[in-house]
C-alpha positions as CSV (number, residue, x, y, z in Angstrom):
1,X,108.0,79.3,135.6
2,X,106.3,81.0,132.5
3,X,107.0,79.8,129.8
4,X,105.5,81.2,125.6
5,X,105.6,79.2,123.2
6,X,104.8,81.4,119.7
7,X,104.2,79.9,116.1
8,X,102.0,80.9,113.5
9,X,102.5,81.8,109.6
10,X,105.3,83.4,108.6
11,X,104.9,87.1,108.0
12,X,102.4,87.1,110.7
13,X,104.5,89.0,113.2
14,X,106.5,86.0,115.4
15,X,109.5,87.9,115.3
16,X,107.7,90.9,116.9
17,X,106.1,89.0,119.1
18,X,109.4,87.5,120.4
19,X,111.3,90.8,120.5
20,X,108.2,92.4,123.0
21,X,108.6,89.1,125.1
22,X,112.3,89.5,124.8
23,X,112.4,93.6,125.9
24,X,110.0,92.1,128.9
25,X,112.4,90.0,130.4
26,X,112.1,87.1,128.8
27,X,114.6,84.3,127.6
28,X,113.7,84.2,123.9
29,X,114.9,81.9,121.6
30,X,113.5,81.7,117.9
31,X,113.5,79.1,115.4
32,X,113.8,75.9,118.1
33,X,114.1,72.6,116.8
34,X,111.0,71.0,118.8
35,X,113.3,68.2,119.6
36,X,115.3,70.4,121.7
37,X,112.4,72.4,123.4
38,X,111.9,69.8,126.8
39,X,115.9,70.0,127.2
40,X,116.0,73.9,126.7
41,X,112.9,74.7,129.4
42,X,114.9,72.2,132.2
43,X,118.8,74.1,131.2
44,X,116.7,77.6,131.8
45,X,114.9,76.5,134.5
46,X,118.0,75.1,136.6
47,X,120.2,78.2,135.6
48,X,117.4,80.6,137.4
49,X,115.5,81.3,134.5
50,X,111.7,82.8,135.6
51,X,110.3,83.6,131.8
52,X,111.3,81.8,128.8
53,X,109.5,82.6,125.2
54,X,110.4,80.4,122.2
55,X,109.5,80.7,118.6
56,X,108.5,76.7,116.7
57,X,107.5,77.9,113.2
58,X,107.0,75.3,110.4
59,X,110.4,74.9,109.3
60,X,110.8,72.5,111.7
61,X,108.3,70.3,109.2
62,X,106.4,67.6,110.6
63,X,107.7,67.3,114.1
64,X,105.3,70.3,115.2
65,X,102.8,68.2,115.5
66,X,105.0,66.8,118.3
67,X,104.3,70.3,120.1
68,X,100.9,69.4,122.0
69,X,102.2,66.1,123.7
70,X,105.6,68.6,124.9
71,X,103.3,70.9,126.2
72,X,100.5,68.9,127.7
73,X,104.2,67.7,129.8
74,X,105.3,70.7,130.5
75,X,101.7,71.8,131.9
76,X,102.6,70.0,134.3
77,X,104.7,72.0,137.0
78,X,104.9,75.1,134.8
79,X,102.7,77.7,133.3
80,X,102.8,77.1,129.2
81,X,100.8,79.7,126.7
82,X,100.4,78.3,123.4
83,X,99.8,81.8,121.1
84,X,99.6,81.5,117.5
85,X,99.8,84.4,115.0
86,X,97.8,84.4,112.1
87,X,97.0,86.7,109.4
88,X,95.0,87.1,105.6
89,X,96.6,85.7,102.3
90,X,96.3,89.4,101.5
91,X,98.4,90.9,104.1
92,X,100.8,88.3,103.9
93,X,101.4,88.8,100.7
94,X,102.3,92.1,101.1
95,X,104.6,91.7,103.6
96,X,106.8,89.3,102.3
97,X,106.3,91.8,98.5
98,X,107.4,94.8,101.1
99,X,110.2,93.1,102.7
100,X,111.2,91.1,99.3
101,X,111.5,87.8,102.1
102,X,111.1,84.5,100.6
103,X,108.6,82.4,102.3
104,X,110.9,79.7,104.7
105,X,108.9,77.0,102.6
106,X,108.5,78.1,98.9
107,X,111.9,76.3,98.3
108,X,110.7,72.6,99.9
109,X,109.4,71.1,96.9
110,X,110.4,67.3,96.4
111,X,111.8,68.1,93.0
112,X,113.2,71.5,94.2
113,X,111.4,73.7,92.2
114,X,110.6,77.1,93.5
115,X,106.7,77.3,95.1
116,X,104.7,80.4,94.3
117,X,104.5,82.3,97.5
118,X,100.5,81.5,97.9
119,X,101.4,77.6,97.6
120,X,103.8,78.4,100.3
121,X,101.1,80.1,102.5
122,X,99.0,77.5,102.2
123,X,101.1,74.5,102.9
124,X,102.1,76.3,105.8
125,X,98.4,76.6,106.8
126,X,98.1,73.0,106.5
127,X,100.8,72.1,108.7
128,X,100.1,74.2,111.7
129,X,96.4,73.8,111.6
130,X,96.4,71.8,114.1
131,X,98.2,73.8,116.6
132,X,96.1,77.1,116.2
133,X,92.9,75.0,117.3
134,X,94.5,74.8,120.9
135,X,96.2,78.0,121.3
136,X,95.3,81.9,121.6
137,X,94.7,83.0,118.0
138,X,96.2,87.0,117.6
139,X,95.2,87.9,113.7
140,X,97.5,90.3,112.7
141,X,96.2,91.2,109.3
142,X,95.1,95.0,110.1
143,X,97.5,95.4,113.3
144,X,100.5,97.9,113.4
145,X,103.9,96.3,114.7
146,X,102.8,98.2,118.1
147,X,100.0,97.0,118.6
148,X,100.9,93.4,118.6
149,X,103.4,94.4,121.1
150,X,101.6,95.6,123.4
151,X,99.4,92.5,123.0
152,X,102.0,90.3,123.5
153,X,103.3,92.3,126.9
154,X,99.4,92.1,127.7
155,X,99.8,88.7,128.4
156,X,103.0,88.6,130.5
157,X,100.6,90.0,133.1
158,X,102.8,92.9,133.6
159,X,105.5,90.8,134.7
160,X,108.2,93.4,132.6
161,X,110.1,95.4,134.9
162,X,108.6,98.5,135.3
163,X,110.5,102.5,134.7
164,X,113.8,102.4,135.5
165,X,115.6,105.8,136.1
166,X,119.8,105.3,136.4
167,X,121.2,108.5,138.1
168,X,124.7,109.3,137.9
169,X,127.1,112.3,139.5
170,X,129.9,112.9,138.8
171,X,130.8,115.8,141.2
């Protein structure tokens, strides 16, 4: 079994990332409660499930840091890839002004109040620091949509089904 596991800072391309996996064959499922991740690969697995991809971003607060002890467990009798998506305060910030997105975290403020979009970044940074030591690091400041696609199917060592011609007649 194969199994992605994607996180990184948001505007950094997880979606992408988990669409490509997704279009290769892959069971994706994005914004997993890490709680639930153990349970999800063993449901997959014993329905027949070969590739499973799953996006943990930090909305999930401080139980990512739970995500190295799952995957050290799930090392092993499967094959886990830890990639983490990064990119510059400067791209990022025009991402999120292109797609007029709020950051998932500029709203967690104790007293509520509204974080600038940079304060946002940079908590965000804090909390997953940890993880991007241990995983494959993909910066996606300068990189096209496309090209981190065909990163990401890169990786699946080619394990998308290939051409597929469907011929019909009707006579």
């Amino acid at each position: 079994m194969s199994i992605f596991i994607i996180t990184g800072i948001s505007g950094s391309g997880k979606s992408v990332a988990l669409r490509a996996l997704e279009d290769a064959g892959y069971d994706c499922v994005d914004n997993l409660p890490v709680s639930l991740l153990e349970n999800l690969v063993e449901t997959l697995q014993t329905s027949g499930s070969e590739h499973i991809a799953v996006a943990i971003d930090a909305r999930r607060g401080l139980s990512i840091q739970e995500i190295p002890t799952i995957i050290a467990k799930l090392k092993k009798h499967r094959s886990v890839q830890l990639i983490f998506l990064n990119a510059t305060n400067e791209a990022l910030l025009k991402r999120f002004s292109e797609t007029r997105r709020r950051h998932p975290l500029s709203a967690k403020n104790l007293d509520h109040s509204q974080k600038s979009l940079i304060d946002a970044i940079d908590l965000e940074r804090q909390m997953l620091s940890s993880l991007s030591e241990n995983a494959l690091q993909i910066d996606t400041s300068n990189a096209l949509s496309s090209s981190l696609r065909q990163w990401i199917l890169d990786l699946t060592e080619n394990t998308q089904p290939g051409l597929t011609l469907l011929l019909e007649s009707f006579g």
